[in-house]
ChimeraX commands (.cxc) that place a marker at each C-alpha (Angstrom):
marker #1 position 113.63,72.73,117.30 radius 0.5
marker #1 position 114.47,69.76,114.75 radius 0.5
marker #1 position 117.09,69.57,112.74 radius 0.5
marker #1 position 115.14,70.21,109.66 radius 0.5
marker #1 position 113.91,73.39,111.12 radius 0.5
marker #1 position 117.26,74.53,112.35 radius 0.5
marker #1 position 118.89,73.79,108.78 radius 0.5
marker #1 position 116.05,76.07,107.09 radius 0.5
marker #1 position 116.54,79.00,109.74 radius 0.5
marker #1 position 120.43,78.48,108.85 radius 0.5
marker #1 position 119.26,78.82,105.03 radius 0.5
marker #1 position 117.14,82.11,105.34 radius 0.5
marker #1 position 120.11,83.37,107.54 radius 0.5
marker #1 position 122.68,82.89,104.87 radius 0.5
marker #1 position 120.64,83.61,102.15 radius 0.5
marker #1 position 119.90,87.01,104.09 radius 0.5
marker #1 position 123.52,87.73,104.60 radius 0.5
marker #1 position 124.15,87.03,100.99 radius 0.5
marker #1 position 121.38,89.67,99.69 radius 0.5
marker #1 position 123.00,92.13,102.34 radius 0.5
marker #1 position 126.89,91.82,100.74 radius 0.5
marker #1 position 125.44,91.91,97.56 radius 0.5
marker #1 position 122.61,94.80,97.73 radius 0.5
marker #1 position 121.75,97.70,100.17 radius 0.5
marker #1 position 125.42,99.23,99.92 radius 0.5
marker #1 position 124.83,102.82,99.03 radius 0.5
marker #1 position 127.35,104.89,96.78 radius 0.5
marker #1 position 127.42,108.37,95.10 radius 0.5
marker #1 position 125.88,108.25,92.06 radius 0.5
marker #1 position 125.69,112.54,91.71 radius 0.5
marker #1 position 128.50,114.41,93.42 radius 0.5
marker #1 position 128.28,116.84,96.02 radius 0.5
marker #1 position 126.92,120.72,95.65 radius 0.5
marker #1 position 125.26,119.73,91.98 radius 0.5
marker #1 position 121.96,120.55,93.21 radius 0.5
marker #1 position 120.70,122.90,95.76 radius 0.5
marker #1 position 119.56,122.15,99.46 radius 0.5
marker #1 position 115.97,122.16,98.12 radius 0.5
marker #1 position 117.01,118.52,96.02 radius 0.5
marker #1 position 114.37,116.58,96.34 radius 0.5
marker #1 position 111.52,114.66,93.90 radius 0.5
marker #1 position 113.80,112.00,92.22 radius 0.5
marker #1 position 111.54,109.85,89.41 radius 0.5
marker #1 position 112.88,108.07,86.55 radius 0.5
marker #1 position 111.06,108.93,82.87 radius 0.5
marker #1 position 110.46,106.88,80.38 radius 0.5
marker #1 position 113.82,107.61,78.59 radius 0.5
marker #1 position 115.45,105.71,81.82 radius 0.5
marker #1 position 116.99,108.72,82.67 radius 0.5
marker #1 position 116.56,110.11,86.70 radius 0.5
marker #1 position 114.61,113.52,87.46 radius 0.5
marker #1 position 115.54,115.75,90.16 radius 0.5
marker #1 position 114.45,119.24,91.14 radius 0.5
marker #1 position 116.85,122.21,91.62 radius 0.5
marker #1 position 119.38,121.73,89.67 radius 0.5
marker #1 position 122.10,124.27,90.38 radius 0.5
marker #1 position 119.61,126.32,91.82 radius 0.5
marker #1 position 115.75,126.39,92.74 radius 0.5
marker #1 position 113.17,126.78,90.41 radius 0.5
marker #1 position 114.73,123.90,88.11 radius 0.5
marker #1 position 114.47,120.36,86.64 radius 0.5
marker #1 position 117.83,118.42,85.73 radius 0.5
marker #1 position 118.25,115.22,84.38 radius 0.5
marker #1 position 120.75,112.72,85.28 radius 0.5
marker #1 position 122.43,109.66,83.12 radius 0.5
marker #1 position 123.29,106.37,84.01 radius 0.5
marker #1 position 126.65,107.25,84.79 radius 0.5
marker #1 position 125.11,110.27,87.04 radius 0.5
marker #1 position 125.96,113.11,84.94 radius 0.5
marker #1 position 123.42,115.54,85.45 radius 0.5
marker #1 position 122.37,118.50,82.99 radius 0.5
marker #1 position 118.98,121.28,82.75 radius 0.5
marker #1 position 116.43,119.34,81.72 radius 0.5
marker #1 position 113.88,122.77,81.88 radius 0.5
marker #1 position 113.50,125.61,84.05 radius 0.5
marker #1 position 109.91,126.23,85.67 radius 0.5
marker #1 position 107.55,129.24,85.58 radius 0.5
marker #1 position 109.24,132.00,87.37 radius 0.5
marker #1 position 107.81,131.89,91.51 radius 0.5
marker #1 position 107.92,127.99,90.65 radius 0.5
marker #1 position 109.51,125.61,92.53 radius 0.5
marker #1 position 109.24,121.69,92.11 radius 0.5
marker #1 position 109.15,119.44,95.00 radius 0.5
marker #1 position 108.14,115.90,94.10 radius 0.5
marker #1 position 108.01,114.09,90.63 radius 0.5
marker #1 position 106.08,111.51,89.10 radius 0.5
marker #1 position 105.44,110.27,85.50 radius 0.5
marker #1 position 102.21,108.88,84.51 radius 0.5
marker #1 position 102.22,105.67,82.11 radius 0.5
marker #1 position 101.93,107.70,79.36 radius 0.5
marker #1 position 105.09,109.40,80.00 radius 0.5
marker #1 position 103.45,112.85,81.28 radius 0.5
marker #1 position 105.64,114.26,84.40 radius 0.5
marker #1 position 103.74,115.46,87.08 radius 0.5
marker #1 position 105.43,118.18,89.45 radius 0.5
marker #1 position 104.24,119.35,93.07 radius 0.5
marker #1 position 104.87,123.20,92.97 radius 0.5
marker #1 position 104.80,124.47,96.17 radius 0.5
marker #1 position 104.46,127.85,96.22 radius 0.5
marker #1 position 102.36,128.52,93.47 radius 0.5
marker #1 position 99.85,125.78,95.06 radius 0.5
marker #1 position 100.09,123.73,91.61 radius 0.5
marker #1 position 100.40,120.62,89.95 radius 0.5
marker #1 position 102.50,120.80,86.89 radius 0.5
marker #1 position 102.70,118.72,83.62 radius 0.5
marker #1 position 104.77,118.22,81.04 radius 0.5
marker #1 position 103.81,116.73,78.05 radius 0.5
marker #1 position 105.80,113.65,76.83 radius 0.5
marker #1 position 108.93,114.26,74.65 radius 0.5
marker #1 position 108.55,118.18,75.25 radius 0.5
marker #1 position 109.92,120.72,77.89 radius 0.5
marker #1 position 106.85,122.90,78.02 radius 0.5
marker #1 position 105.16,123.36,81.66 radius 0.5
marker #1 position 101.48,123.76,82.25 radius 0.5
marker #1 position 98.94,124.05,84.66 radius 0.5
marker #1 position 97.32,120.65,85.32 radius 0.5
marker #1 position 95.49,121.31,88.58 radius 0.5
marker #1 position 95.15,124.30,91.33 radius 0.5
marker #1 position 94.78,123.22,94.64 radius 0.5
marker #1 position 92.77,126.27,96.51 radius 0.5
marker #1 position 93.93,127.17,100.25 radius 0.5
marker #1 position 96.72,124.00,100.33 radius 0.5
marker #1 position 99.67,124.73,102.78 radius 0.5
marker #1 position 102.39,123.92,99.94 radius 0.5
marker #1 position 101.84,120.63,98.06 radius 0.5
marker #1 position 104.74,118.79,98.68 radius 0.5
marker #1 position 105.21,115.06,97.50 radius 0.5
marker #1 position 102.84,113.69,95.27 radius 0.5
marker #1 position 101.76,109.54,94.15 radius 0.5
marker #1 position 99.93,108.50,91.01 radius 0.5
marker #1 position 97.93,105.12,91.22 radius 0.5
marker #1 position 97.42,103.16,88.59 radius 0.5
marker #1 position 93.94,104.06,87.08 radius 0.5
marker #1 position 96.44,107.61,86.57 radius 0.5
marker #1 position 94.41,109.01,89.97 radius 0.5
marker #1 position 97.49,111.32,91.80 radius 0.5
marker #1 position 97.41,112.23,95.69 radius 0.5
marker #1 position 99.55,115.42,97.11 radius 0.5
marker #1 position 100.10,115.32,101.00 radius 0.5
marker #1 position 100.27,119.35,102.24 radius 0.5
marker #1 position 102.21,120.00,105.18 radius 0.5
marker #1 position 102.27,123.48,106.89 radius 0.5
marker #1 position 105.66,123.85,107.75 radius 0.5
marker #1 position 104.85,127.46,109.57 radius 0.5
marker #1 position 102.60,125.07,112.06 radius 0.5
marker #1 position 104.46,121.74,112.34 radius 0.5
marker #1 position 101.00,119.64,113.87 radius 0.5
marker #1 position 99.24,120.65,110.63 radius 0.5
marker #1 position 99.13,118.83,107.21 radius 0.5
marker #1 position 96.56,118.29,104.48 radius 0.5
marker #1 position 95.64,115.90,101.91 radius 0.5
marker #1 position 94.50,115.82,98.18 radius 0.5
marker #1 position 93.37,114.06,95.71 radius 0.5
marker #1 position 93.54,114.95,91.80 radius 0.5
marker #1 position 91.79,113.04,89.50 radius 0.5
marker #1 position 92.84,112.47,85.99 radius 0.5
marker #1 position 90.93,115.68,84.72 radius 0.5
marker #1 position 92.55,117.85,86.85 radius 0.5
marker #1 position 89.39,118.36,89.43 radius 0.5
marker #1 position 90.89,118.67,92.91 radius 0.5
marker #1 position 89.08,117.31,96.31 radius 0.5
marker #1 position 90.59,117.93,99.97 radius 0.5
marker #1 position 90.26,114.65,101.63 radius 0.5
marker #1 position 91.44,115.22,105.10 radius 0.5
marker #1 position 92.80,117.84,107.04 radius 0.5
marker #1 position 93.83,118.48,110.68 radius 0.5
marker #1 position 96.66,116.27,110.36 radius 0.5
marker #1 position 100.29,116.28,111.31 radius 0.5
marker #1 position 103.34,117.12,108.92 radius 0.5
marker #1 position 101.91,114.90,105.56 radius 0.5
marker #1 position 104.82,114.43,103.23 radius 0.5
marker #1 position 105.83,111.03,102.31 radius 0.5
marker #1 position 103.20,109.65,100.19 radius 0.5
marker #1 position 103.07,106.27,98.04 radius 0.5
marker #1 position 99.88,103.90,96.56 radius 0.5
marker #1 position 100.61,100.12,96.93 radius 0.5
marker #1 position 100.58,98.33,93.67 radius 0.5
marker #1 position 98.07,96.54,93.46 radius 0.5
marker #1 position 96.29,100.33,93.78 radius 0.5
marker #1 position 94.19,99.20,96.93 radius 0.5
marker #1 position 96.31,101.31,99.84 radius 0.5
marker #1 position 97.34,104.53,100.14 radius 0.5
marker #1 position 100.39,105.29,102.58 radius 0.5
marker #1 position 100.99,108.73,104.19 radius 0.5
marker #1 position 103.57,109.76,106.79 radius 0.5
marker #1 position 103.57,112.65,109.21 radius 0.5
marker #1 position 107.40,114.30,109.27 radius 0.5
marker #1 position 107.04,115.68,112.83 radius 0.5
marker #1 position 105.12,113.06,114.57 radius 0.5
marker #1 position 106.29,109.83,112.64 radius 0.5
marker #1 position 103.97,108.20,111.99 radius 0.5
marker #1 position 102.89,106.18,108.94 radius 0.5
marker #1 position 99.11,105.58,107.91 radius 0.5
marker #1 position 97.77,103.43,105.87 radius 0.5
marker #1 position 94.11,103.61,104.04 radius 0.5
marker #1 position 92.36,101.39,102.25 radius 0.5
marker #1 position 91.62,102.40,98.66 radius 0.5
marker #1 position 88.35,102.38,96.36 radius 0.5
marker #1 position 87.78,102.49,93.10 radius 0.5
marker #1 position 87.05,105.77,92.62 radius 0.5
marker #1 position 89.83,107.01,94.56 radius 0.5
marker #1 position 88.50,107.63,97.98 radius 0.5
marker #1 position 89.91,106.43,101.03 radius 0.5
marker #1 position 88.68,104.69,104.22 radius 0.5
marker #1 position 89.55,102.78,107.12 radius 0.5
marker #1 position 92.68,104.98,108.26 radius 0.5
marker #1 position 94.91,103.01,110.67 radius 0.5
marker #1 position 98.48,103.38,111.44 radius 0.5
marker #1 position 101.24,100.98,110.10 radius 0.5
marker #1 position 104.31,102.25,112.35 radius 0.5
marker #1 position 105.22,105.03,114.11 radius 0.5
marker #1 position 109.06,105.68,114.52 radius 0.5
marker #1 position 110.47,106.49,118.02 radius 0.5
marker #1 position 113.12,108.98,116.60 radius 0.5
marker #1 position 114.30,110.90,113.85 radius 0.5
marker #1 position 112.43,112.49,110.58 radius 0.5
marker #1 position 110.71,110.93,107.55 radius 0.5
marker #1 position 110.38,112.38,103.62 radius 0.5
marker #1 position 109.57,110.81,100.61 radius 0.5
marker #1 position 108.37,107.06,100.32 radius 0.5
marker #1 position 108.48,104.63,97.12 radius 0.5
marker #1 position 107.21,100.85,97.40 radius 0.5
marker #1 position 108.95,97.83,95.35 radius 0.5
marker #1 position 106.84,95.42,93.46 radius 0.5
marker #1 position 105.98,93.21,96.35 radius 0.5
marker #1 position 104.62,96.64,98.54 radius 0.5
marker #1 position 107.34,97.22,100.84 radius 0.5
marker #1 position 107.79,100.11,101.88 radius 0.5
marker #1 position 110.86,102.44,100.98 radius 0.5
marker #1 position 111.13,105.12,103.70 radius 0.5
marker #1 position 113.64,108.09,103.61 radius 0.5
marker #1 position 114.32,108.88,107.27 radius 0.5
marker #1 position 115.44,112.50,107.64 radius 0.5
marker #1 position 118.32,112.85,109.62 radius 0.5
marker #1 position 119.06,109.60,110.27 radius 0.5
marker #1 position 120.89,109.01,107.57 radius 0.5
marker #1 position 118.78,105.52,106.38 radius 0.5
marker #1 position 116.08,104.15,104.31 radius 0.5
marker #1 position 113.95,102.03,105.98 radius 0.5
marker #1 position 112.37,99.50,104.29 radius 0.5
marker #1 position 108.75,98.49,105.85 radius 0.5
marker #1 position 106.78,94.94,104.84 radius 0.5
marker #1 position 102.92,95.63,104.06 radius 0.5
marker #1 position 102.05,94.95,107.35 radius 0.5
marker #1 position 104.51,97.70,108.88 radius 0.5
marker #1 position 107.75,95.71,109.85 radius 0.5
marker #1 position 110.66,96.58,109.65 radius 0.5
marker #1 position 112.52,94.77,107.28 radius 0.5
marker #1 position 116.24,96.51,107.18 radius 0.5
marker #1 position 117.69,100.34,107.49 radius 0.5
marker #1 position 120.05,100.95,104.52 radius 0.5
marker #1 position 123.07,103.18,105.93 radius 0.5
marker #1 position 123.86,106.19,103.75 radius 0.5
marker #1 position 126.82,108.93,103.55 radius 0.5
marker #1 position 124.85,111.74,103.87 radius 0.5
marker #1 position 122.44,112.20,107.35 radius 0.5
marker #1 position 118.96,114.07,105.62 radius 0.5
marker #1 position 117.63,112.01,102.36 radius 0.5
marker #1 position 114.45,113.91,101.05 radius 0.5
marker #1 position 113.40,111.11,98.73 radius 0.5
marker #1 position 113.43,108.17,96.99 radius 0.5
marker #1 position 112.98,106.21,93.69 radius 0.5
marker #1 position 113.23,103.45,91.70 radius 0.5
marker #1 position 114.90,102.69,88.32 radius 0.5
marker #1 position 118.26,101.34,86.25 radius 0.5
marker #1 position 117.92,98.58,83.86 radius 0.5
marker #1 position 116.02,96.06,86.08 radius 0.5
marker #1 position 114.15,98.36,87.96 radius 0.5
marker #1 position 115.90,97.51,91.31 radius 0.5
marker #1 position 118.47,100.84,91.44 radius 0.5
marker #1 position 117.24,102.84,94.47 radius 0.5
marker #1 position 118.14,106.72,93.92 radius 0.5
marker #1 position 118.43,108.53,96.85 radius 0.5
marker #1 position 118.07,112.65,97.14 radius 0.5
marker #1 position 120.43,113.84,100.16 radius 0.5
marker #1 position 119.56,117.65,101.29 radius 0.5
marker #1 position 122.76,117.53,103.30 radius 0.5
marker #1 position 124.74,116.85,100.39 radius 0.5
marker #1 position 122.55,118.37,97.35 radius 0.5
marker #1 position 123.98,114.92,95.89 radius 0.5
marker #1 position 122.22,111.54,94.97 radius 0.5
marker #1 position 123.07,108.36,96.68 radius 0.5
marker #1 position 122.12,105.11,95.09 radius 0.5
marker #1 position 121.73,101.00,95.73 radius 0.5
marker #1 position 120.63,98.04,94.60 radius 0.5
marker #1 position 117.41,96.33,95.95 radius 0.5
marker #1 position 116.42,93.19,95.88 radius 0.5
marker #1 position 113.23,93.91,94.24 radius 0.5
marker #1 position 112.22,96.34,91.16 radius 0.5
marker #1 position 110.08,98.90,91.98 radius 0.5
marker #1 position 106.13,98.80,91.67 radius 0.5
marker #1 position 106.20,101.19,88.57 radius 0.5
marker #1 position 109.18,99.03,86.94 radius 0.5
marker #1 position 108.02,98.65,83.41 radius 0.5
marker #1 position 104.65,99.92,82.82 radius 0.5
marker #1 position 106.18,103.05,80.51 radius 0.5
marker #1 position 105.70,103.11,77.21 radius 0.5
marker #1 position 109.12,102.49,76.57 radius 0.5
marker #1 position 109.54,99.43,79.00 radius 0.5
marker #1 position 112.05,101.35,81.06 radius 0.5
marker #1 position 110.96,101.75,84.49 radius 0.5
marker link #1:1,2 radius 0.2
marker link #1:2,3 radius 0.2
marker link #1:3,4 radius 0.2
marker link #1:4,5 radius 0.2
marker link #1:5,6 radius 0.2
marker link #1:6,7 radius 0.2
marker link #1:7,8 radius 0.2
marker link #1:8,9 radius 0.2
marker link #1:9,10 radius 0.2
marker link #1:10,11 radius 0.2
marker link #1:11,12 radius 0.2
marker link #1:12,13 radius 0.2
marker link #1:13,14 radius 0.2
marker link #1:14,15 radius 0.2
marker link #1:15,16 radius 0.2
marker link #1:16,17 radius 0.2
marker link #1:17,18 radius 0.2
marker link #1:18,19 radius 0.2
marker link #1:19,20 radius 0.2
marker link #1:20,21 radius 0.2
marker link #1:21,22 radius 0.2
marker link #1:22,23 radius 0.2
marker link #1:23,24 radius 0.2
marker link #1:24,25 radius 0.2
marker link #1:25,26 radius 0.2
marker link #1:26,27 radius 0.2
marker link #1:27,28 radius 0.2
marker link #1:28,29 radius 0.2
marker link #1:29,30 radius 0.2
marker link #1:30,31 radius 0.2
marker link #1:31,32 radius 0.2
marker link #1:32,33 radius 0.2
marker link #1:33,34 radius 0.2
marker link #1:34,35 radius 0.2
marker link #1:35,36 radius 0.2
marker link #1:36,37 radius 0.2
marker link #1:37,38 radius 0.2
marker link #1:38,39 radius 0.2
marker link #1:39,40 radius 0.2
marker link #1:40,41 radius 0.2
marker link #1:41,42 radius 0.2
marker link #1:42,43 radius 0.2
marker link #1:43,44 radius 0.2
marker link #1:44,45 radius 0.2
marker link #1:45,46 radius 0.2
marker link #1:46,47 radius 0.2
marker link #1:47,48 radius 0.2
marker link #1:48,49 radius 0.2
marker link #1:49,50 radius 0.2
marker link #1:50,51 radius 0.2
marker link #1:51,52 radius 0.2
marker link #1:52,53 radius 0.2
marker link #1:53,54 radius 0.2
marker link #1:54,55 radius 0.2
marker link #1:55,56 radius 0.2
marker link #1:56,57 radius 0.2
marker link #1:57,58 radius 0.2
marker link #1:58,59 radius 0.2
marker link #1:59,60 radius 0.2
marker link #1:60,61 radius 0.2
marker link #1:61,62 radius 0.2
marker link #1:62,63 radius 0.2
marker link #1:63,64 radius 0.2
marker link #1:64,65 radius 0.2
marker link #1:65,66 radius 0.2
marker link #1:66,67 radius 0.2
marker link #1:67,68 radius 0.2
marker link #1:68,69 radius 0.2
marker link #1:69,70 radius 0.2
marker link #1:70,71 radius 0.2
marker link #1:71,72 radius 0.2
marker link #1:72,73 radius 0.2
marker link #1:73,74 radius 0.2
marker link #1:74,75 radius 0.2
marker link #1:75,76 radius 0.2
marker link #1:76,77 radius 0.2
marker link #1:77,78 radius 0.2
marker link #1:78,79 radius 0.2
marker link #1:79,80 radius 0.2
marker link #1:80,81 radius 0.2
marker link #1:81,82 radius 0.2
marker link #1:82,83 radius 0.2
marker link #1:83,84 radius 0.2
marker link #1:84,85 radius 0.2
marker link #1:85,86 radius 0.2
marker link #1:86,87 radius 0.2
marker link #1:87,88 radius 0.2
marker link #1:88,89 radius 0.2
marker link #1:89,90 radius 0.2
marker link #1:90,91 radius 0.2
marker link #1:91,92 radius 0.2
marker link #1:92,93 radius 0.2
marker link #1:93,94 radius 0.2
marker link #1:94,95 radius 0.2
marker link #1:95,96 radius 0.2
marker link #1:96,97 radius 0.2
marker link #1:97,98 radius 0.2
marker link #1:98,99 radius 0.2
marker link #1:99,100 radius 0.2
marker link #1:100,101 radius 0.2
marker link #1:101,102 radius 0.2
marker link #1:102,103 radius 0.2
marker link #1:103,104 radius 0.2
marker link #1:104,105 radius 0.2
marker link #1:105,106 radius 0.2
marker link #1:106,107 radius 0.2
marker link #1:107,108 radius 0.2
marker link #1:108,109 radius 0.2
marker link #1:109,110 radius 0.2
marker link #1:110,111 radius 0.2
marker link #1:111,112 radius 0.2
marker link #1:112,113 radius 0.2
marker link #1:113,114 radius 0.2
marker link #1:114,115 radius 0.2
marker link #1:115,116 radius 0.2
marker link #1:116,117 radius 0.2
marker link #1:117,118 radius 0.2
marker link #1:118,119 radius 0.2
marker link #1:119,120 radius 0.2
marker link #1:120,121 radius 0.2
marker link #1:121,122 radius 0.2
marker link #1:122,123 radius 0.2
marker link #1:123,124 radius 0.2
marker link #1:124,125 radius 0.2
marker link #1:125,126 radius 0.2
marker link #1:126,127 radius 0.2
marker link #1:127,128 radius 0.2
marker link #1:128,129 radius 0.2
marker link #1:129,130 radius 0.2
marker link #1:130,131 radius 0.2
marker link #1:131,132 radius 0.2
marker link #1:132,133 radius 0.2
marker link #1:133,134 radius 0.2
marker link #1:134,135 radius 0.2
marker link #1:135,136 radius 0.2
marker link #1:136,137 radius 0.2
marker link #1:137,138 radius 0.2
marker link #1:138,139 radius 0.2
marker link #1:139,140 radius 0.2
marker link #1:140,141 radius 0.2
marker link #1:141,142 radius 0.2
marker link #1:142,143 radius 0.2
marker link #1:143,144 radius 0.2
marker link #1:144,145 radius 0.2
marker link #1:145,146 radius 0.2
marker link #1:146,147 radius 0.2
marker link #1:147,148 radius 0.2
marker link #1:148,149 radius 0.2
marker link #1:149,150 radius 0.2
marker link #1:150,151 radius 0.2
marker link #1:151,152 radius 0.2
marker link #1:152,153 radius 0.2
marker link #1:153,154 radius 0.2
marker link #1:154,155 radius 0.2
marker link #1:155,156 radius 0.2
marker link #1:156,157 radius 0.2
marker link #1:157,158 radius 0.2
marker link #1:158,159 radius 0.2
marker link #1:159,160 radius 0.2
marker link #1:160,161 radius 0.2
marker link #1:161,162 radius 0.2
marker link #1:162,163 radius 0.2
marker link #1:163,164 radius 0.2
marker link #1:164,165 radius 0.2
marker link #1:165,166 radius 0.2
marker link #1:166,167 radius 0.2
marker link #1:167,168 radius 0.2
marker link #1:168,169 radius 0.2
marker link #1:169,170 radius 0.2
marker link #1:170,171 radius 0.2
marker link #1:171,172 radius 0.2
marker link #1:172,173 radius 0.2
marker link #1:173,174 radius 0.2
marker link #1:174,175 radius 0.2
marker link #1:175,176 radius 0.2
marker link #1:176,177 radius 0.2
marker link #1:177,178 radius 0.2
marker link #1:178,179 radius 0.2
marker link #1:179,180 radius 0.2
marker link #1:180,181 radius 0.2
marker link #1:181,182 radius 0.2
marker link #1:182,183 radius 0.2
marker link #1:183,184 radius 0.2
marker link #1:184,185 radius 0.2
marker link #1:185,186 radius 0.2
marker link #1:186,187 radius 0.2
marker link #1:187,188 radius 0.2
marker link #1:188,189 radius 0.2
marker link #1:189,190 radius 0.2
marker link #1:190,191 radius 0.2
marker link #1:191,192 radius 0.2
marker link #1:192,193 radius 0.2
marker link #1:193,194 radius 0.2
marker link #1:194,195 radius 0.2
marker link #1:195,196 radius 0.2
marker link #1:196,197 radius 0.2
marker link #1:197,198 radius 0.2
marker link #1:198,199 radius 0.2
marker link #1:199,200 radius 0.2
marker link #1:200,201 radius 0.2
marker link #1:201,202 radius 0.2
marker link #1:202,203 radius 0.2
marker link #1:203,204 radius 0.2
marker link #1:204,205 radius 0.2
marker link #1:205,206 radius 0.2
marker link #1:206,207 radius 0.2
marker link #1:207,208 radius 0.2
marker link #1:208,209 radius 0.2
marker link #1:209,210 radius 0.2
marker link #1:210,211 radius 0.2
marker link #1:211,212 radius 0.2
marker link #1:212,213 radius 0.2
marker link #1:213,214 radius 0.2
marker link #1:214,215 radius 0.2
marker link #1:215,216 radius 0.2
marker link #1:216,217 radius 0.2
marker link #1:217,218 radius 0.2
marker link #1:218,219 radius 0.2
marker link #1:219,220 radius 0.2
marker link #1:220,221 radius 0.2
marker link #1:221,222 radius 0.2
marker link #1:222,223 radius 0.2
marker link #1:223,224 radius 0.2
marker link #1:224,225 radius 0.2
marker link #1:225,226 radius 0.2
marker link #1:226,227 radius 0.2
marker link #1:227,228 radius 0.2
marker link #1:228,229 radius 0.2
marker link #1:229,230 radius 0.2
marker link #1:230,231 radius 0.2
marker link #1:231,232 radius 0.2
marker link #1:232,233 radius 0.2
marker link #1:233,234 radius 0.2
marker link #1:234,235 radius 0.2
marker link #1:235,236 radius 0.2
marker link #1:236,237 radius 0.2
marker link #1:237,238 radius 0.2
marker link #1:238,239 radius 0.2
marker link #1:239,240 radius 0.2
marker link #1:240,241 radius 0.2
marker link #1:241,242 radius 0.2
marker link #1:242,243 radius 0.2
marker link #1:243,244 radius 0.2
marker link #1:244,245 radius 0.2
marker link #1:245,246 radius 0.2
marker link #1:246,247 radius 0.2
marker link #1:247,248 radius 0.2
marker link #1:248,249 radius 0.2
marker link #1:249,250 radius 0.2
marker link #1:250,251 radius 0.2
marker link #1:251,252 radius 0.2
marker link #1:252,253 radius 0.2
marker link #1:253,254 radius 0.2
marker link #1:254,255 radius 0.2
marker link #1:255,256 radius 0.2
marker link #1:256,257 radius 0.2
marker link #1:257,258 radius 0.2
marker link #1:258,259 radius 0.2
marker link #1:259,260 radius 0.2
marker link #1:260,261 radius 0.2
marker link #1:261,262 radius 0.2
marker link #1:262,263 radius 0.2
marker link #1:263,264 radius 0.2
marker link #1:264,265 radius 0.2
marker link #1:265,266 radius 0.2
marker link #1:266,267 radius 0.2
marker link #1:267,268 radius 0.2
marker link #1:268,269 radius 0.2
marker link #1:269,270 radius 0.2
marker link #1:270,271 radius 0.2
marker link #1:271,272 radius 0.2
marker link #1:272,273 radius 0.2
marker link #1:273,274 radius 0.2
marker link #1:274,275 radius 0.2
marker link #1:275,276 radius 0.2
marker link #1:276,277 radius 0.2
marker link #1:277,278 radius 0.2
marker link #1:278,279 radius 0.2
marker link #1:279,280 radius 0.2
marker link #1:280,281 radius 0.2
marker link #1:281,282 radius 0.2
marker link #1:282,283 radius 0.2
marker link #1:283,284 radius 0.2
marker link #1:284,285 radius 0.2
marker link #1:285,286 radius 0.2
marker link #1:286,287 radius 0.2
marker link #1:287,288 radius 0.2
marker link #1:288,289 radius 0.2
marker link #1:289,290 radius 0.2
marker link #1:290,291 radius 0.2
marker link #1:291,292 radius 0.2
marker link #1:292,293 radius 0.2
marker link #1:293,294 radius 0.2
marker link #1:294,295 radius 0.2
marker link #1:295,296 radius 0.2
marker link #1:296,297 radius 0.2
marker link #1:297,298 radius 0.2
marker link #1:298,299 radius 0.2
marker link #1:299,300 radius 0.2
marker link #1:300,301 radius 0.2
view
């Protein structure tokens, strides 16, 4: 190796270790017991403010500051219960209910919960992604028969279309930014797949990005360059994946199950992490803001 090349490698090393003391150090951000076991579906609105299901007990919505203090945001249908979150650019929220086989919405700037879309003979939609063009996908896993999962798509009328079954635990699901993949992880098995996107919505040319050797996945974010934010269920880390599937760095958390992730803060680069163990909220700095960062109406991510 020449010098030249052994000064550079020396540079990306130290430049590396400086990102590392500076970013990917997790910390509390919501205390312990403030939301139930079921905490999961973190997104950040419009207002900047962090969304997170079951607040103080199932069946709810809270809302959480900047400084982490968390309050009822609403309270859903009774036989309700929210699992993941998103928020279209328009500042609609869109919530997975699982056991009434819905999609939810609330309307911007009110607390009033609707129907958007029935999905007929689903398992129990569980996480849910929104592309761009405002097209959302809801992986279905059966958690009664752990080798079975489903997937949807919902367009932006509400029409629902099954677009593979027969698959393993789906939960984790995220589009890339650009809106031209579609990522979807099996808990049980873990394993990652990746599809290629069209632009109507459908999906081909299924392959798999990474299977894990140990250890659980949940929800999945990307950053605006398409990595990958994974949680890993009881390992107590979020693994962050490149576009082509490696493995760029496992954050270390306090708590051993995270359930989700998400983006937001005032750059876009504060990770919020949803701990089951804990029914508390981890968070840390990235390096990157994530790949819905300031597309709101508001400019907030």
């Amino acid at each position: 190796m020449t010098l030249a090349r052994i000064a550079a490698s020396a540079l990306i090393t130290l430049s590396s270790a400086a990102i590392a003391a500076e970013d990917f150090i997790a910390r509390d951000h919501v205390s312990d017991g403030t939301f139930t076991t079921g905490i999961e579906g973190p997104a950040t609105g419009p207002d900047g403010a962090l969304y997170v299901v079951n607040f103080g007990k199932d069946g709810t919505i809270g809302r959480v500051d900047a400084d982490g203090k968390a309050t009822l945001f609403l309270t859903l249908p009774e036989g309700s219960v929210g699992n993941g979150i998103r928020f279209g650019r328009d500042g609609t929220m869109y919530i997975a209910d699982y056991p009434r086989h819905n999609i939810l919405r609330v309307a911007p700037g009110s607390t009033t919960v609707s129907v958007f879309a029935h999905l007929p003979d689903a398992h129990q939609p569980n996480d849910i992604a929104l592309a761009p063009d405002g097209t959302l996908y809801a992986s279905d896993p059966n958690w009664t028969k752990t080798d079975e999962g489903q997937l949807w798509r919902i367009d932006r009328d509400g029409k629902v279309q099954l677009l593979e079954s027969g698959m393993g635990t789906t939960n984790g699901i995220e589009v890339s930014p650009d809106g031209k993949r579609l990522y979807v992880n099996e808990s049980v098995q873990r394993n990652v797949w990746v599809y290629d996107r069209g632009d109507d919505g459908s999906l081909a040319n299924k392959r798999l990005l990474i299977r894990f050797d140990d250890h659980g996945m949940d929800g999945m974010r990307c950053d605006a360059d398409g990595n990958l934010y994974i949680a890993r269920y009881d390992a107590g880390v979020v693994a962050v994946l490149s576009p082509q599937g490696t493995l760029l760095r496992e954050v270390p958390l306090k708590g051993r199950k995270p359930s989700n992730v998400a983006f937001g803060g005032s750059d876009g680069r504060q990770v919020f992490v949803t701990l089951q163990d804990r029914g508390a909220v981890e968070t840390f700095q990235a390096d990157r803001p994530g790949r819905e960062y300031g597309l709101q109406p508001s400019g907030k991510p």
